[in-house]
MIZAVEX-38085 format. One record per residue (C-alpha): x, y, z; chain. Coordinates in steps of 0.05 Angstrom, whole numbers, plus 32768, in hexadecimal, padded with zeros to 4 digits. Example, Ala and Ser with C-alpha at 12.3 -4.5 7.8 and 13.67 -1.06 7.14 Angstrom:
2
NODE/80F6/7FA6/809C/A
NODE/8111/7FEB/808F/A
END
This chain:
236
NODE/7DBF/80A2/7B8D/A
NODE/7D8B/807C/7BBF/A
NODE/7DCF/8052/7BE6/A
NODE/7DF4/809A/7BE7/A
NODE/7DAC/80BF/7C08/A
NODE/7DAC/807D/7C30/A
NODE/7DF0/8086/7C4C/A
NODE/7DE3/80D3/7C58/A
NODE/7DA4/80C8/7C84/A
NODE/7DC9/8094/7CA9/A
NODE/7E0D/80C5/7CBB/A
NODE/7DD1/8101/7CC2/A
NODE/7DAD/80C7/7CF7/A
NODE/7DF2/80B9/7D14/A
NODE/7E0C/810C/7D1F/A
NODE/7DC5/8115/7D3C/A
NODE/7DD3/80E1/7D68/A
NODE/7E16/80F4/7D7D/A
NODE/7E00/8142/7D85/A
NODE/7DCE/8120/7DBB/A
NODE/7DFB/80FB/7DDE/A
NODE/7E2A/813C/7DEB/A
NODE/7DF8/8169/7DF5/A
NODE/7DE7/812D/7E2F/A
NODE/7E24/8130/7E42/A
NODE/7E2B/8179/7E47/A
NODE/7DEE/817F/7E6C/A
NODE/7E04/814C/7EA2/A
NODE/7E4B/8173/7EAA/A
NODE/7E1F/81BA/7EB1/A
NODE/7DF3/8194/7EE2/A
NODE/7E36/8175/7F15/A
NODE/7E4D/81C3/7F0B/A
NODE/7E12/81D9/7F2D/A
NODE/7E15/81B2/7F72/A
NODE/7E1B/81E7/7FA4/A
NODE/7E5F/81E8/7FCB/A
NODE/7E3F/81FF/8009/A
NODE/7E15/81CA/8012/A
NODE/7E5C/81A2/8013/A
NODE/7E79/81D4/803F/A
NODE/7E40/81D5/8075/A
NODE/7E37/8187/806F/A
NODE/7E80/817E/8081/A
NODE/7E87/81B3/80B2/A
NODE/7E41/818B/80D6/A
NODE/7E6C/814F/80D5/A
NODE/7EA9/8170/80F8/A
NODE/7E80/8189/812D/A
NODE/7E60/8147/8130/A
NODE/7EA6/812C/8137/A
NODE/7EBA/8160/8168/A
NODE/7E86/8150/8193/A
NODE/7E8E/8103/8190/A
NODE/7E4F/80F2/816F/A
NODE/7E71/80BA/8147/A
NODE/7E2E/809B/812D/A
NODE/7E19/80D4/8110/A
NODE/7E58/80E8/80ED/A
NODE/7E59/80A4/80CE/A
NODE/7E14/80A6/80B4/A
NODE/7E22/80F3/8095/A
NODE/7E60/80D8/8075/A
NODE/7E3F/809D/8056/A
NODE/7E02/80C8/8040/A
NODE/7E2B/80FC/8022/A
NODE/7E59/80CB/8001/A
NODE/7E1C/80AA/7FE1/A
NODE/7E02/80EB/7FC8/A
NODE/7E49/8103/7FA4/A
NODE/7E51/80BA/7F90/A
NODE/7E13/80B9/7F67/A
NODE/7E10/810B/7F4F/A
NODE/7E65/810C/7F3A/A
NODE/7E7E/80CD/7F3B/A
NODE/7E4E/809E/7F17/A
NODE/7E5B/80B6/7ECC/A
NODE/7E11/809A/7EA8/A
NODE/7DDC/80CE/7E9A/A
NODE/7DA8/809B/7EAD/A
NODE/7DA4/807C/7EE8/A
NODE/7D65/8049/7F04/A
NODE/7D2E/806E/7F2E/A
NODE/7D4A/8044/7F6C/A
NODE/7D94/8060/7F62/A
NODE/7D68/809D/7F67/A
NODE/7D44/8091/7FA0/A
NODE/7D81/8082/7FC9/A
NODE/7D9D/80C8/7FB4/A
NODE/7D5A/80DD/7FD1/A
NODE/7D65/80BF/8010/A
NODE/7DB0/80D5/801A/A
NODE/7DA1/8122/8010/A
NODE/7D5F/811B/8038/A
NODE/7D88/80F6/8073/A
NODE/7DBE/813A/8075/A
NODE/7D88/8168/8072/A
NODE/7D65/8149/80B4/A
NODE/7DA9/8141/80CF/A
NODE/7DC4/8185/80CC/A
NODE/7D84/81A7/80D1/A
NODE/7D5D/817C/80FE/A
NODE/7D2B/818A/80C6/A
NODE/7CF7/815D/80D5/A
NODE/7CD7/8134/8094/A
NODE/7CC9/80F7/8076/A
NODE/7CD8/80DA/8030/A
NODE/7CA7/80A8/801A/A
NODE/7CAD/8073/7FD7/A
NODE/7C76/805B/7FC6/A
NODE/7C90/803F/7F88/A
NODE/7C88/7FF4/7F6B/A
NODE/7CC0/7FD0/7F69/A
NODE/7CBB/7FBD/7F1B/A
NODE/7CC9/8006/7F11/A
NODE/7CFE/8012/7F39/A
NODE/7D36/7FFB/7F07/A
NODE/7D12/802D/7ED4/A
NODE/7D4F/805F/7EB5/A
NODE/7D40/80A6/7EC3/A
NODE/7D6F/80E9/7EB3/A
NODE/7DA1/80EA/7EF5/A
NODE/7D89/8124/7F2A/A
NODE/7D40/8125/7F11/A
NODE/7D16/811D/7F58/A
NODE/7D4C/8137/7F7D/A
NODE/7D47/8181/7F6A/A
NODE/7CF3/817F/7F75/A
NODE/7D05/8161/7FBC/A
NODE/7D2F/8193/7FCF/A
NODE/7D00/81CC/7FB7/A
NODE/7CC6/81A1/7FED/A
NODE/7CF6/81AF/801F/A
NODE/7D12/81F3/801D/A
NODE/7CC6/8216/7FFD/A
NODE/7C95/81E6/800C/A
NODE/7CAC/81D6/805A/A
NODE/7CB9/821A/806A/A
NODE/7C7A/8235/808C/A
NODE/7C53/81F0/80A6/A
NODE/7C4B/81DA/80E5/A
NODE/7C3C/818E/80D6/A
NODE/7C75/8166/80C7/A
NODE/7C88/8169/807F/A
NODE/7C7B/8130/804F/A
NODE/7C97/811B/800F/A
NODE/7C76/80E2/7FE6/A
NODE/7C91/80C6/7FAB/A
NODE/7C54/809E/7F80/A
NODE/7C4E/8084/7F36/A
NODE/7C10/8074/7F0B/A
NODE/7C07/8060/7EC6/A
NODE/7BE2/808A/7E8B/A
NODE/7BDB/8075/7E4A/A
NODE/7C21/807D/7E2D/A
NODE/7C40/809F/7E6A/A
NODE/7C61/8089/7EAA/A
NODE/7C5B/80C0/7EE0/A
NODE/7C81/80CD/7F13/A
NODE/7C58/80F5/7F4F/A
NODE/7C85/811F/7F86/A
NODE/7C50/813A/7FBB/A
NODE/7C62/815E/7FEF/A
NODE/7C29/8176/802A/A
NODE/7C51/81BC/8028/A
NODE/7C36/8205/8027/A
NODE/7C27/81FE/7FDF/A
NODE/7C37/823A/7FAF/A
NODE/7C15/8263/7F82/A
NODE/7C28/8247/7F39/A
NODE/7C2E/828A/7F18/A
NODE/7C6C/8295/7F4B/A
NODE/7CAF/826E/7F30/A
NODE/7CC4/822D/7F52/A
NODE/7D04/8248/7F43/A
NODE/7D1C/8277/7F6A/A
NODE/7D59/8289/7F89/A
NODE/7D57/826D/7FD4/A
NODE/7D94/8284/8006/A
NODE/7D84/823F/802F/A
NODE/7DC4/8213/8032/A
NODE/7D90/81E4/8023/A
NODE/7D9F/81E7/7FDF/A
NODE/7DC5/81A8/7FC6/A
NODE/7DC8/81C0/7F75/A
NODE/7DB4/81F6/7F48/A
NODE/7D7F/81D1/7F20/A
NODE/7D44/81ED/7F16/A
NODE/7CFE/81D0/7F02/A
NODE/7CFE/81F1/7EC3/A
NODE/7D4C/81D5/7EB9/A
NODE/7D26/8188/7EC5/A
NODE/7CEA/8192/7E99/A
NODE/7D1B/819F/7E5D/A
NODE/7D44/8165/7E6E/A
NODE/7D0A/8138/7E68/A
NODE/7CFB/814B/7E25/A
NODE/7D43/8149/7E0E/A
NODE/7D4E/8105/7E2A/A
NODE/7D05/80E7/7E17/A
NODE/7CDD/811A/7DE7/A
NODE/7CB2/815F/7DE6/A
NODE/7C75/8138/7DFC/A
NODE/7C97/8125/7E3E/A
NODE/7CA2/815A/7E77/A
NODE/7C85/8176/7EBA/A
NODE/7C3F/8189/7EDC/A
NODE/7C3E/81AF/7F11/A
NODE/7C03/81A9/7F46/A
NODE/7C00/81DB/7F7C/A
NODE/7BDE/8214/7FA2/A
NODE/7BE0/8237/7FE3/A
NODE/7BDD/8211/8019/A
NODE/7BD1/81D1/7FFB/A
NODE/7C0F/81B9/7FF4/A
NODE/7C30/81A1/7FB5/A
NODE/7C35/816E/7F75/A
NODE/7C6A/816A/7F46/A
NODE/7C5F/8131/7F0B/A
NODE/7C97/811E/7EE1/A
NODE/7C73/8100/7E97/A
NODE/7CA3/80CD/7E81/A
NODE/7CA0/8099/7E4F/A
NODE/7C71/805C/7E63/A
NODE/7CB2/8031/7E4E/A
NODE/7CF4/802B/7E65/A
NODE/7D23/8049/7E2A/A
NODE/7D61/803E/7E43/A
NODE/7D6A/7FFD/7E27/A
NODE/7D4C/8014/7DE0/A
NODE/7D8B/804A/7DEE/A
NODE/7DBF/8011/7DF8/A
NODE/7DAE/7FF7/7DB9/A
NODE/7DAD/8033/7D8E/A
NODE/7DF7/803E/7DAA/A
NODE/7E0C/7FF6/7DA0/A
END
């Protein structure tokens, strides 16, 4: 009786294990599903005028970007990617934004460089960038800022996004729908607050910082250590 409860906890330990990895897997599919074609549509069409007009250097850097950025969302098939794979997405969708927008901004790590090959859900920052630049940049005069900080608390590593935007009032939704072609995916901050706890736990998640005027913080609570390689094993 005790090997045969044995052997059912382990196959019960095993399906819960597998249900994880395709509901993972599902997620990720939903989340490459979402990218919005116009973005792709007005990025190239930037590029043909670009082309048109002979400005070969800056074709060449929009092509590179936006190969980077489909590279890493479509192409690269792991869930998890290192927080510097990250922050090169970062820099790829920031660089077309300024480019066909001449939206003027700057994108600022301030991250250590020990945590830079720390595995995070693919398209985490990305998203809370992108809402900086289309709600928070919207009304300022100053050039717009985004800083990207970390700091340690007891059993959490946090991730900090600040932007010096126009701020929002909390009891409004992050979410909503913007017509800006902006808009690189559908994911929402409530959509990356319930990836975190499906990838790393309930206790883990997103605070949210912000009022009028006063720009705005978004903190991503993560596990104080690297579980990717605690994942590796588990599947191995």
């Amino acid at each position: 009786t005790f090997y045969i409860m044995r052997e059912n906890i382990s196959k019960l330990i095993q399906d819960n294990q597998e249900k994880e990895k395709k509901k993972r897997e599902s997620d990720m599919k939903f989340l490459q599903s979402q990218i919005s074609p116009h973005f792709l549509f007005n990025t190239l069409n930037t590029i043909r005028w670009a082309g048109i007009n002979n400005n070969t250097q800056k074709v060449a850097d929009m092509v590179l970007a936006l190969s980077n950025l489909l590279r890493m969302t479509i192409v690269k098939e792991n869930d998890l990617i290192t927080i510097s794979e990250e922050i090169n997405t970062l820099k790829s969708y920031a660089l077309i934004i300024q480019m066909r927008h001449s939206t003027q901004f700057e994108l600022i790590s301030n991250l250590p460089e020990e945590l830079l090959t720390y595995h995070i859900p693919k398209l985490l920052l990305q998203p809370i960038v992108e809402n900086s630049i289309i709600h928070g940049f919207e009304n300022i005069d100053n050039e717009g800022i985004i800083e990207i900080n970390s700091r340690k608390d007891d059993q959490f590593m946090i991730l900090s996004i600040i932007d010096n935007g126009s701020g929002m009032d909390l009891n409004s939704s992050l979410d909503g729908k913007s017509k800006k072609e902006f808009k690189f995916s559908g994911i929402g901050i409530k959509n990356i607050d319930e990836r975190i706890k499906l990838y790393f736990g309930t206790k883990y998640g997103i605070k949210i910082i912000s009022s009028v005027n006063q720009g705005t913080t978004v903190e991503l609570w993560l596990p104080l250590h690297d579980s990717y390689y605690d994942r590796k094993e588990e599947t191995i």
